[in-house]
DSSP file (Angstrom, degrees, kcal/mol; ACC not computed):
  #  RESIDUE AA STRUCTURE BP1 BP2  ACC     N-H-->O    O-->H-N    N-H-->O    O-->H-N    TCO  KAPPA ALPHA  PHI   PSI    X-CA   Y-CA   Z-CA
    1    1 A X              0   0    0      0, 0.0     2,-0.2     0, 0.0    72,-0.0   0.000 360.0 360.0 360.0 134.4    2.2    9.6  -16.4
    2    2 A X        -     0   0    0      4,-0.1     2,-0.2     3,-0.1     0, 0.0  -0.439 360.0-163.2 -81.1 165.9    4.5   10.1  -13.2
    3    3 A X     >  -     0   0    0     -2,-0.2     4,-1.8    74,-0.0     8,-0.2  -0.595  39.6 -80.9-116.7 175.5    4.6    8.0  -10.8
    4    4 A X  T  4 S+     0   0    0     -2,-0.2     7,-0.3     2,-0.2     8,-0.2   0.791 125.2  53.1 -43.9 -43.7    5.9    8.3   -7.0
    5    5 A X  T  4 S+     0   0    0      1,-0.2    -1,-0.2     5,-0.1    -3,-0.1   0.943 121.4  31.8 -80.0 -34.8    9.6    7.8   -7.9
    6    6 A X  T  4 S+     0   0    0      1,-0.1     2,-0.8     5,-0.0    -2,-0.2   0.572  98.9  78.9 -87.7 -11.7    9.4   10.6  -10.5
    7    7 A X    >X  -     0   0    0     -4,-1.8     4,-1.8     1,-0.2     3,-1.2  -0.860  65.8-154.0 -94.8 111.7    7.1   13.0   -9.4
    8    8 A X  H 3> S+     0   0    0     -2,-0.8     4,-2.6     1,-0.3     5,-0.4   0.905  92.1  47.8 -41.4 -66.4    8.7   15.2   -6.8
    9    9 A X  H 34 S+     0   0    0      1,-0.2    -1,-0.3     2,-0.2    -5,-0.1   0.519 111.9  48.8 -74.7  -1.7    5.7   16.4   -4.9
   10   10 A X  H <> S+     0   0    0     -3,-1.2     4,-2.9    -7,-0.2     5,-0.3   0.794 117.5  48.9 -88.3 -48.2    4.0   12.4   -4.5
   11   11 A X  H  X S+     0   0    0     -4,-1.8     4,-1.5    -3,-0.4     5,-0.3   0.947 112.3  40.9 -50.5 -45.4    7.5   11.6   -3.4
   12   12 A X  H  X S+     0   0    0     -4,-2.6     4,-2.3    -5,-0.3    -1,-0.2   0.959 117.8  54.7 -67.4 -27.2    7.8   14.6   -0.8
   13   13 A X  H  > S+     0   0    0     -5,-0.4     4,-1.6     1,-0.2    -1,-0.2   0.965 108.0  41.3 -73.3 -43.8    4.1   13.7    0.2
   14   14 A X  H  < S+     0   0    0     -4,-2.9    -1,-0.2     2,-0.2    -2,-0.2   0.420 114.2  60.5 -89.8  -2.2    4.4   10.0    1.1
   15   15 A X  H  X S+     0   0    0     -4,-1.5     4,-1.1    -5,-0.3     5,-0.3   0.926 109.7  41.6 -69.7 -64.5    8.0   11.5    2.8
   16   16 A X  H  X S+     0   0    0     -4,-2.3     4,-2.5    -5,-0.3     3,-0.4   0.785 115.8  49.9 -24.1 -67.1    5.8   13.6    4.9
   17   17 A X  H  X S+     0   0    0     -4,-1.6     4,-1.3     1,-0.3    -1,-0.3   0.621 114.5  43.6 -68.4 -36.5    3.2   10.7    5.5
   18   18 A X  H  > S+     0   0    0      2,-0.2     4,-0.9     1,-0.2    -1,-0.3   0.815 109.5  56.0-104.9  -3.9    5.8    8.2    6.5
   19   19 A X  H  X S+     0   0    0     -4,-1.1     4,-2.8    -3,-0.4     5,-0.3   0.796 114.0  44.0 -89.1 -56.4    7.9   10.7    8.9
   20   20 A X  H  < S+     0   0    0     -4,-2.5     4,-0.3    -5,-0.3    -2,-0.2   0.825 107.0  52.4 -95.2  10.2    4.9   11.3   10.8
   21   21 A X  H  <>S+     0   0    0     -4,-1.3     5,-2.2     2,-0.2     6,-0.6   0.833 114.2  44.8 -57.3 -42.7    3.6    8.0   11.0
   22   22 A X  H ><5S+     0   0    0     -4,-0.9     3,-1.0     1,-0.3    -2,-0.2   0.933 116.0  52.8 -67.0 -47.4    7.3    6.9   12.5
   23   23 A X  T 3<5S+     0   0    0     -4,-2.8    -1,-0.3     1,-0.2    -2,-0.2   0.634 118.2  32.0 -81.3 -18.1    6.8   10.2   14.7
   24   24 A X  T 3 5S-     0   0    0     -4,-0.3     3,-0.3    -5,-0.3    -1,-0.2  -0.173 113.1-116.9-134.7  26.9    3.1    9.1   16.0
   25   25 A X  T < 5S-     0   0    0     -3,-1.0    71,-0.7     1,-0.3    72,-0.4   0.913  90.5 -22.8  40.2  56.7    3.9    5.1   16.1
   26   26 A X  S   <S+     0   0    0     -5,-2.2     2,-0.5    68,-0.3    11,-0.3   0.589 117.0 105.0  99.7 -11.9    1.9    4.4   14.1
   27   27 A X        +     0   0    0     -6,-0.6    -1,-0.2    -3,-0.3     2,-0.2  -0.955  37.2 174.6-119.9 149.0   -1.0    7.4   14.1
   28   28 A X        -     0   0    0     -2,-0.5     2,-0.2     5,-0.2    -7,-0.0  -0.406  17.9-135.5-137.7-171.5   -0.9   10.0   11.0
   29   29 A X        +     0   0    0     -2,-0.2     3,-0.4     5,-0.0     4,-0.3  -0.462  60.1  40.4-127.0-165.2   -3.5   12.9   10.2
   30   30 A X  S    S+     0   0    0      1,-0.2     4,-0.3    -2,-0.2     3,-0.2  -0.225 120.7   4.4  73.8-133.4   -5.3   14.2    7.3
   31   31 A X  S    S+     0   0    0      1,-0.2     3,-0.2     2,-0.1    -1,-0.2   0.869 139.0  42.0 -76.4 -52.6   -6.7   11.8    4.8
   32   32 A X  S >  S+     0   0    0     -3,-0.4     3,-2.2     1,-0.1    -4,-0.2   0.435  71.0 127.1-109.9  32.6   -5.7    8.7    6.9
   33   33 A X  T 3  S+     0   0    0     -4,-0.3     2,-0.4     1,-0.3    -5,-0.2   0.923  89.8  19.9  -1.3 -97.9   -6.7   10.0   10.3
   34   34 A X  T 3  S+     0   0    0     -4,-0.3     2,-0.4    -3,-0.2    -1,-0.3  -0.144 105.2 104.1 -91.9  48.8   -8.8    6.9   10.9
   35   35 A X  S <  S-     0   0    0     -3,-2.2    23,-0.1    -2,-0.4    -1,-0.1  -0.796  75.9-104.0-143.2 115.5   -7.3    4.2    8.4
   36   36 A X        -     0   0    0     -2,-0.4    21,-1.8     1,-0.1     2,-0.3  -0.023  43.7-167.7 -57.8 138.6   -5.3    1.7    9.0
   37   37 A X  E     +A   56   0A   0    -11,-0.3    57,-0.4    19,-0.2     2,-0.2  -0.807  22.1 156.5-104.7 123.5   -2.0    2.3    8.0
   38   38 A X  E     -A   55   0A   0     17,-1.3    17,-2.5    -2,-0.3     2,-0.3  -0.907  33.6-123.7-136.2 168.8    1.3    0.4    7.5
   39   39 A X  E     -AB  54  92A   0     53,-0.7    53,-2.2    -2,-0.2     2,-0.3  -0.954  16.3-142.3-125.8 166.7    4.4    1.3    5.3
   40   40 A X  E     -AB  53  91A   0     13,-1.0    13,-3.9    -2,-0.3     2,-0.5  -0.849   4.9-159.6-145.9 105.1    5.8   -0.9    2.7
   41   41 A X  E     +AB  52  90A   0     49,-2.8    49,-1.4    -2,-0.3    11,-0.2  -0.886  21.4 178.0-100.6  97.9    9.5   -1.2    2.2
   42   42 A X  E     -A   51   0A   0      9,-0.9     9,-2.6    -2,-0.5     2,-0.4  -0.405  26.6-128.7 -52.8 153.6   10.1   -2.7   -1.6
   43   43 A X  E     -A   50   0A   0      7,-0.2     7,-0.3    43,-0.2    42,-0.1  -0.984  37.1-100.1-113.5 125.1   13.5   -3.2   -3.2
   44   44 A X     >  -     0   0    0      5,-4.1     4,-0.6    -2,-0.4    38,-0.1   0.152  24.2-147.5 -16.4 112.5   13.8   -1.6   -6.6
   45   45 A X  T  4 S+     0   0    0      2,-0.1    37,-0.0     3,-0.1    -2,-0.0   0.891 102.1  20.1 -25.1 -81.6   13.4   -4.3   -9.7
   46   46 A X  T  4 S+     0   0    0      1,-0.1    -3,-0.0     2,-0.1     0, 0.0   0.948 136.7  32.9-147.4-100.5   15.7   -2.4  -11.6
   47   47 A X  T  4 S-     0   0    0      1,-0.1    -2,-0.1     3,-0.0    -1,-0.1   0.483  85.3-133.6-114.1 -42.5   17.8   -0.2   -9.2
   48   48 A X     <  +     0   0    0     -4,-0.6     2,-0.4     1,-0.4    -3,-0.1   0.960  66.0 132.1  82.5  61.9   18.1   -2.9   -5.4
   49   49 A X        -     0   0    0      0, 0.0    -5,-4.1     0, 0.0     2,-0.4  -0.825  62.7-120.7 -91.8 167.9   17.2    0.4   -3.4
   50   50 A X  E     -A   43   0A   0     -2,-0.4     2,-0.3    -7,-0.3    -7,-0.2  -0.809  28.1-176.2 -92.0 140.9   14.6    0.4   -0.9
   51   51 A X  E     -A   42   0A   0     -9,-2.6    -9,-0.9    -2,-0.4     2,-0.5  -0.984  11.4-151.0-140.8 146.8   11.8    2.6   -1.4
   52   52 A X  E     -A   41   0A   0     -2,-0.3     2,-0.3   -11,-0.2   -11,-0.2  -0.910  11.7-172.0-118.4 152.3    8.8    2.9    1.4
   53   53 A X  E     -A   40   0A   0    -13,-3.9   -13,-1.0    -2,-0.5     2,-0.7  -0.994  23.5-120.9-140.4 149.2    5.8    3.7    0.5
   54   54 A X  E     +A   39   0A   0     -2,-0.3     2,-0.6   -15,-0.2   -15,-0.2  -0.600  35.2 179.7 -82.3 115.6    2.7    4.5    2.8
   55   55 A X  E     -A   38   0A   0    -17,-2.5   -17,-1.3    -2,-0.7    13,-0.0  -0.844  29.6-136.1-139.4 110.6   -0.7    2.0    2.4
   56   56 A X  E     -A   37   0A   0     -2,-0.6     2,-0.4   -19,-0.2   -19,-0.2  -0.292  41.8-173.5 -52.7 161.4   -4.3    1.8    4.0
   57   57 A X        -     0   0    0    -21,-1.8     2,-0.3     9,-0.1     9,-0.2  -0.957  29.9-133.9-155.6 145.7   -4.9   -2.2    4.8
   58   58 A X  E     -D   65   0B   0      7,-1.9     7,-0.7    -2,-0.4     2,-0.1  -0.964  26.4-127.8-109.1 128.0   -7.1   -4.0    5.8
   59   59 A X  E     -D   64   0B   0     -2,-0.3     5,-0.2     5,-0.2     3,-0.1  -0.532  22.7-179.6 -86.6 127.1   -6.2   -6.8    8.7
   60   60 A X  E >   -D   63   0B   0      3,-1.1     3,-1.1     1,-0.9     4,-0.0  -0.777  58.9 -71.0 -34.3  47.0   -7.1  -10.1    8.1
   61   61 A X  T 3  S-     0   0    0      1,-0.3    -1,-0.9     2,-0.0     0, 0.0  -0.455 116.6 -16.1  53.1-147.1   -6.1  -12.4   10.9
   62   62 A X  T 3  S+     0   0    0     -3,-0.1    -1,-0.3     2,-0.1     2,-0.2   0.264 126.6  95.6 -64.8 -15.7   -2.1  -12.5   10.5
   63   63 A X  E <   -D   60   0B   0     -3,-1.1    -3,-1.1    82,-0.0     2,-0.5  -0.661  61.2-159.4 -35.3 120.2   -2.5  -11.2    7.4
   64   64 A X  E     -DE  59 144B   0     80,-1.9    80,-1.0    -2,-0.2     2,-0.4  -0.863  12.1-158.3-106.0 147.6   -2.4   -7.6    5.7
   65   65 A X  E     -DE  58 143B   0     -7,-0.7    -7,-1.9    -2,-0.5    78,-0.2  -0.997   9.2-169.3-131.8 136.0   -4.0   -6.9    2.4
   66   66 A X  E     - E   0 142B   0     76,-1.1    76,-3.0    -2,-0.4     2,-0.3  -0.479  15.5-142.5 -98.3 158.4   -3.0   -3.9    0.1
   67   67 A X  E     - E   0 141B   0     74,-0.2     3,-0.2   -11,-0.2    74,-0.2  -0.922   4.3-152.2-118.3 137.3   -4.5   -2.5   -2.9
   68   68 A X        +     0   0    0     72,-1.6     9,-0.5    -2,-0.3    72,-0.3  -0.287  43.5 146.8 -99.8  57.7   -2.1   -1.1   -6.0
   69   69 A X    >>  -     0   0    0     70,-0.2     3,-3.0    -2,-0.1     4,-0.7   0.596  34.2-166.7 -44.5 -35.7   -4.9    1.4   -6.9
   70   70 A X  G >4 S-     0   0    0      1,-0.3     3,-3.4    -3,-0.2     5,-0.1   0.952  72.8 -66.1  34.1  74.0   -2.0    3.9   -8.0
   71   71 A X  G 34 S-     0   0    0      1,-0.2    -1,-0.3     3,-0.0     3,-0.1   0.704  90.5 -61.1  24.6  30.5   -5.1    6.4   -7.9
   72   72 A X  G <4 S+     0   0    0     -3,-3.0    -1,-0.2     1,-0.2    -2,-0.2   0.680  89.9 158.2  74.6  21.5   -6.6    4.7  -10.6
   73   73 A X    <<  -     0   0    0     -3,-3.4    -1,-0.2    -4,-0.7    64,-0.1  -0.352  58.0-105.3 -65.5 156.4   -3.9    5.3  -13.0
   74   74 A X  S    S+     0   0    0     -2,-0.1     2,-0.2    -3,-0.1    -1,-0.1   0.765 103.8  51.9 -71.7  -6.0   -3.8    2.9  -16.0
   75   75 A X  S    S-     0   0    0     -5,-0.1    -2,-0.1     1,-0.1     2,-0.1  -0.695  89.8-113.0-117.2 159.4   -0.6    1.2  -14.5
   76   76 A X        -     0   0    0     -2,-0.2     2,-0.2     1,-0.1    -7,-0.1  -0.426  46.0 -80.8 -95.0-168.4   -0.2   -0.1  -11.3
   77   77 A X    >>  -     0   0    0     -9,-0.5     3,-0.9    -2,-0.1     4,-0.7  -0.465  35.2-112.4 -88.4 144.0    2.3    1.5   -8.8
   78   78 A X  H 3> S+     0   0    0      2,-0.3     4,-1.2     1,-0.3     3,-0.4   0.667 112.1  58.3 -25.5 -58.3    5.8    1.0   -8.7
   79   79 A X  H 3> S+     0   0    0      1,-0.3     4,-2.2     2,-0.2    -1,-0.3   0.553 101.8  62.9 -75.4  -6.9    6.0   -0.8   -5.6
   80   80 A X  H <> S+     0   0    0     -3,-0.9     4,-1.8     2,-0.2    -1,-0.3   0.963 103.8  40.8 -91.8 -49.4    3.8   -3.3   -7.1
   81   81 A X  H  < S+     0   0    0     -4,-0.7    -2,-0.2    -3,-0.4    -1,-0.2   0.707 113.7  62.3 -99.8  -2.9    5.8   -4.4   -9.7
   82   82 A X  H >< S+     0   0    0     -4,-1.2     3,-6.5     2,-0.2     4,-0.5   0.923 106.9  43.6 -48.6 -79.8    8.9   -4.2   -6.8
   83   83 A X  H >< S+     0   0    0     -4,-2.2     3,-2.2     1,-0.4    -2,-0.2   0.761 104.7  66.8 -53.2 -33.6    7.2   -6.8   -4.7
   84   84 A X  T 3< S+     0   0    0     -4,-1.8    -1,-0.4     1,-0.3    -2,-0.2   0.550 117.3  32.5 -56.8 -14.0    6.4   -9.1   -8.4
   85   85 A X  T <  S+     0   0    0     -3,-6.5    -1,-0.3    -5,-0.2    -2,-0.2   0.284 137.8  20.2-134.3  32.9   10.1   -9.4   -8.4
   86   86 A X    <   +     0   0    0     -3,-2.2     2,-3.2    -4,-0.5   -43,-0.2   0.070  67.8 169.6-171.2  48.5   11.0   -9.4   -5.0
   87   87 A X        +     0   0    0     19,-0.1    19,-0.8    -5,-0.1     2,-0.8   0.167  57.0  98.6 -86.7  30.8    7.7  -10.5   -2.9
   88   88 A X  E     + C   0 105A   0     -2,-3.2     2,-0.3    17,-0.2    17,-0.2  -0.958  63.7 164.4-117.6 147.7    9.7  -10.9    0.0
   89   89 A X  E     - C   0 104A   0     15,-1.5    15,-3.0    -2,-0.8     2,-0.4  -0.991  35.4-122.3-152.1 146.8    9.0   -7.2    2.0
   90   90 A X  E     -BC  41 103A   0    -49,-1.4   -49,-2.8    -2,-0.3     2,-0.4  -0.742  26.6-168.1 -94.6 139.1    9.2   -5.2    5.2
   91   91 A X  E     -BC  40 102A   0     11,-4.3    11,-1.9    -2,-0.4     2,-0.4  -0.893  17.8-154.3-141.1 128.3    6.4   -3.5    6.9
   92   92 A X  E     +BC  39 101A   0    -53,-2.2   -53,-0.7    -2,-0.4     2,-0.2  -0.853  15.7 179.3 -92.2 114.8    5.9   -1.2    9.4
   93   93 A X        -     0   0    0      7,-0.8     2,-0.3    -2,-0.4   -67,-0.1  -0.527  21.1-141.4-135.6 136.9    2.3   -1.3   11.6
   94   94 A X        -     0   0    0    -57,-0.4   -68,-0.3     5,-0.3     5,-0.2  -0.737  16.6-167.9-103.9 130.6    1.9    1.0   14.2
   95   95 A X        -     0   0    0      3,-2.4   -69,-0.1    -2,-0.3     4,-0.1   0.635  49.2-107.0-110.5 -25.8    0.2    0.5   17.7
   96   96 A X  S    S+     0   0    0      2,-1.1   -70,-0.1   -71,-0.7   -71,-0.1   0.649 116.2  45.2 115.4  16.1   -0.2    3.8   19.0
   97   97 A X  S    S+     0   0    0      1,-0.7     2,-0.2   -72,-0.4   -72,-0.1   0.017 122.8   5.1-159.8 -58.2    2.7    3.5   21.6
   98   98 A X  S    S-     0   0    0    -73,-0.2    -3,-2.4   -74,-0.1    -2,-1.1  -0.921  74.2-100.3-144.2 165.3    5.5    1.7   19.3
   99   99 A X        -     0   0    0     -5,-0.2    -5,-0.3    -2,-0.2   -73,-0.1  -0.786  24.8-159.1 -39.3  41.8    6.3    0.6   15.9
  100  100 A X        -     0   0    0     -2,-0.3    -7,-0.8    -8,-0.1     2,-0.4   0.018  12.4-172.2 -52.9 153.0    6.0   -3.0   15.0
  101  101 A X  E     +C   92   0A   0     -9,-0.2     2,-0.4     2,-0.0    -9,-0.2  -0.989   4.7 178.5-148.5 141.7    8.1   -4.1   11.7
  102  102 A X  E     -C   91   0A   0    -11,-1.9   -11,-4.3    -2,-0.4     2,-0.4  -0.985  28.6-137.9-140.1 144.8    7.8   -7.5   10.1
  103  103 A X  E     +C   90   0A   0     -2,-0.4   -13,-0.3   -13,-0.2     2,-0.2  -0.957  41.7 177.1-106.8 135.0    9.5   -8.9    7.0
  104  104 A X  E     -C   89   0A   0    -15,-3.0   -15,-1.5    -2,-0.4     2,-0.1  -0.961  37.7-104.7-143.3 161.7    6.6  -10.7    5.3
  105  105 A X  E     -C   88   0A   0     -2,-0.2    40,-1.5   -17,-0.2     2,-0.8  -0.487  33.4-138.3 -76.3 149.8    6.0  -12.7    2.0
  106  106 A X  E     -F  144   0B   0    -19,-0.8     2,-0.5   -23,-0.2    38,-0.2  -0.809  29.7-177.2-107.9 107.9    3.7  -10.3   -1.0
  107  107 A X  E     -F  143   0B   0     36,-1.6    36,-1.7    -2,-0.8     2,-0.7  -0.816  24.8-124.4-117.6 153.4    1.1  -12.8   -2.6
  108  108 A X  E     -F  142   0B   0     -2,-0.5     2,-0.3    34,-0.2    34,-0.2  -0.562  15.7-141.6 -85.9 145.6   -1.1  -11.9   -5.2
  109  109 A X        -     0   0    0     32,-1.7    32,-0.3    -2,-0.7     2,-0.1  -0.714  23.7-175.0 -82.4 115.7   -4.7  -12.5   -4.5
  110  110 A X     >  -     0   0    0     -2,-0.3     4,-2.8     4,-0.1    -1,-0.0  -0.369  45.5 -18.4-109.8-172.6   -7.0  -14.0   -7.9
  111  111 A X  H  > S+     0   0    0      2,-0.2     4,-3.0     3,-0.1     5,-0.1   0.258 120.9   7.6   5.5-101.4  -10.6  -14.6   -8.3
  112  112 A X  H  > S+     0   0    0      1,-0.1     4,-1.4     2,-0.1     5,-0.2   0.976 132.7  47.4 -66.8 -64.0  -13.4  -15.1   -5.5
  113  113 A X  H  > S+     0   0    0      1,-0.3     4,-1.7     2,-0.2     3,-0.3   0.781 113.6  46.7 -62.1 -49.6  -10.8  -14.1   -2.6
  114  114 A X  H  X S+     0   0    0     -4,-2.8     4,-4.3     1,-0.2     3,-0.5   0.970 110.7  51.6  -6.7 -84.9   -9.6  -11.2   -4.4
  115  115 A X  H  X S+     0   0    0     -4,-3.0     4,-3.1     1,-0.2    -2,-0.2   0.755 110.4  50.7 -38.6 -37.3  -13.0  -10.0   -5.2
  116  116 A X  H  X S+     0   0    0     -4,-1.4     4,-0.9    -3,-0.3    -1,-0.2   0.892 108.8  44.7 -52.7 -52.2  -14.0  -10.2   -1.9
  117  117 A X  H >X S+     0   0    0     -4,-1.7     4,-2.6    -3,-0.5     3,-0.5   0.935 113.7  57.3 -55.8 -48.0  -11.1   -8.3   -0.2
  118  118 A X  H >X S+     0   0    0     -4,-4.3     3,-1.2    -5,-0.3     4,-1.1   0.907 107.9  41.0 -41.4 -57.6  -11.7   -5.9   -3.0
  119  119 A X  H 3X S+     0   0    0     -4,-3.1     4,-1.0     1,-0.3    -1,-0.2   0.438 108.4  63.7 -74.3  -4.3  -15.7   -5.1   -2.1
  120  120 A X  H <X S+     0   0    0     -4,-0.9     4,-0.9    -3,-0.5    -1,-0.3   0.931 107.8  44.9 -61.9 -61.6  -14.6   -5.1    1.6
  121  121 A X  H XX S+     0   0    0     -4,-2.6     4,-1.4    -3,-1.2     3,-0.8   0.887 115.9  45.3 -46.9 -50.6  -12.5   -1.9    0.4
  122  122 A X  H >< S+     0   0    0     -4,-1.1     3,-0.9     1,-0.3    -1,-0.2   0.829 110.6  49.8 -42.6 -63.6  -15.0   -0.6   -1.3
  123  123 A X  H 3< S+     0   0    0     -4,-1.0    -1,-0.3     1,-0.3     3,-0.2   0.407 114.4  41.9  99.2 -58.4  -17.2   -0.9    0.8
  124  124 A X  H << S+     0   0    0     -4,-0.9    -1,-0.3    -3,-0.8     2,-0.3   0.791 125.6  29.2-103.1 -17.6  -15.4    0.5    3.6
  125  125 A X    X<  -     0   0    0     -4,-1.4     3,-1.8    -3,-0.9    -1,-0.3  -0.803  65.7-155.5-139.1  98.8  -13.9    3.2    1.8
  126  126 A X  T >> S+     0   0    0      1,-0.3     3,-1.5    -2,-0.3     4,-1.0   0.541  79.4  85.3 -53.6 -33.8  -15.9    4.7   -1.1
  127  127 A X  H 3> S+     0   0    0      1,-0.2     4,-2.9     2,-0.2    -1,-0.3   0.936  86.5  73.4 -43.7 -65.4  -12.3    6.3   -3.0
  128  128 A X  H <> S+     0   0    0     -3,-1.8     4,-0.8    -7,-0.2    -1,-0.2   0.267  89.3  40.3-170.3 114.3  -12.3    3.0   -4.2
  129  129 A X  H <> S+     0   0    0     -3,-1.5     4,-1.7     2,-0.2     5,-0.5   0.825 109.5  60.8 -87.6 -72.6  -14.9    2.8   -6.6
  130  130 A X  H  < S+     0   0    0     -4,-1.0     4,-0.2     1,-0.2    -2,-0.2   0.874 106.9  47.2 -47.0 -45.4  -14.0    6.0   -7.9
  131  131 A X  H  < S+     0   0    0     -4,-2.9     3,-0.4     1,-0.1    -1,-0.2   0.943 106.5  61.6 -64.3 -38.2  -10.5    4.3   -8.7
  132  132 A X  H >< S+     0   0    0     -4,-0.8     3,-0.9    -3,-0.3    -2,-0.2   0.773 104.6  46.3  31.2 -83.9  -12.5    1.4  -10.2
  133  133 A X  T 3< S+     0   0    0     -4,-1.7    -1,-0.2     1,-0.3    -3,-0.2   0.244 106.0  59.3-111.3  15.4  -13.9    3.7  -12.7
  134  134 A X  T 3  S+     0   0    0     -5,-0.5     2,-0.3    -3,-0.4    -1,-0.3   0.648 102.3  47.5 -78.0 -13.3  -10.7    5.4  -13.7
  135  135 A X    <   -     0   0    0     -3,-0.9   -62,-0.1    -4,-0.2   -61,-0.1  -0.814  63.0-145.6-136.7 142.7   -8.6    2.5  -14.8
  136  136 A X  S    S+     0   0    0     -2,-0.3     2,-0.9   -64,-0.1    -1,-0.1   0.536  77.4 104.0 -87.1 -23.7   -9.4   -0.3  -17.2
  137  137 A X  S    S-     0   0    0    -64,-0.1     2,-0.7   -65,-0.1     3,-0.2  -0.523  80.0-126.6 -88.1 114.3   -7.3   -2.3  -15.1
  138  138 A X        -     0   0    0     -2,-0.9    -1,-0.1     1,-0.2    -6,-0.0  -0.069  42.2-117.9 -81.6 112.0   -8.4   -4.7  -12.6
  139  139 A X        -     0   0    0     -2,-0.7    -1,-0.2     1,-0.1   -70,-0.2   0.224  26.4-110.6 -21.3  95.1   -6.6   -3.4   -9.5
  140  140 A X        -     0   0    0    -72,-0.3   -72,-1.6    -3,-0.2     2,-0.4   0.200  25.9-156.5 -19.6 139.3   -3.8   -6.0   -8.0
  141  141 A X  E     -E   67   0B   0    -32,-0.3   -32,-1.7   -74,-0.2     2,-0.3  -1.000  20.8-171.1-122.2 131.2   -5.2   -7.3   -4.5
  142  142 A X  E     -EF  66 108B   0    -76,-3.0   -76,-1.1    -2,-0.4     2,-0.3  -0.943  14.3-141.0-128.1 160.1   -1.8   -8.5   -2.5
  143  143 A X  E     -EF  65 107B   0    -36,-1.7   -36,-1.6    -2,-0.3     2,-0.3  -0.811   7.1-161.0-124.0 111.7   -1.5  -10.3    0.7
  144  144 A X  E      EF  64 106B   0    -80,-1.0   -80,-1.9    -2,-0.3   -38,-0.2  -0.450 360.0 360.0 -68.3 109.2    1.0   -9.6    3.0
  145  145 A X              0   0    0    -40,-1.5    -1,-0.2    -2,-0.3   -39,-0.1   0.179 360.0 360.0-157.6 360.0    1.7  -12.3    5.6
């Protein structure tokens, strides 16, 4: 299964995604119109590049929380298993005027606090359940702080 670094057109998409975020401070179109949005600079396990990648969040006080849903592929995302060997990370958060960018630690979130954040997602965005019930695997919850 490809992933974002090997599938041209996920790459060229989340290129797209993160050029006009940069270009609207924060505000994007499409699919995350109204969802907050930050991108997620990993450095490569394996390679020490930087790769960004584009992520809905939900805010938590000082805190951001991510999903690695990879669209409900049986593996998690790339960046995920970046930040497991490198959980120190950049993000850029948008106001709608300027760019904020914070280097913050990635921890993973287990049991009731997990679950919670998870059924928050759900909850608030219905996509994902439907990732949920693609994957046998129960979807990484991280918090960004």
């Amino acid at each position: 299964m490809a992933d974002r670094y090997s599938d041209p057109d996920m790459g060229s998409w989340n290129a797209k995604i993160t050029a006009e975020f940069r270009a609207g401070h924060g505000k994007v179109g499409g699919v995350f119109a109204d969802v907050p949005l930050l991108l997620l600079t990993t450095v490569g396990a394996r390679s020490g590049r930087e790769f960004t990648t584009p992520l809905g969040y939900l805010p938590d006080g000082d805190r951001r929380i991510i999903f690695a849903t990879n669209g409900g592929q049986a593996r998690n995302p790339a960046w995920y298993h970046n930040l497991l060997a490198q959980p120190q990370v950049r993000i850029e958060v948008g106001t709608g005027t300027q760019i904020e960018e914070y280097v913050c630690t990635a921890t993973v979130l287990t049991g009731a606090e997990r679950d919670a954040f998870w059924n928050e997602q759900e909850s608030r965005a219905p996509v994902f359940a439907e990732y949920k019930s693609k994957t046998d695997r129960l979807i990484p919850v991280i918090a960004l702080a």
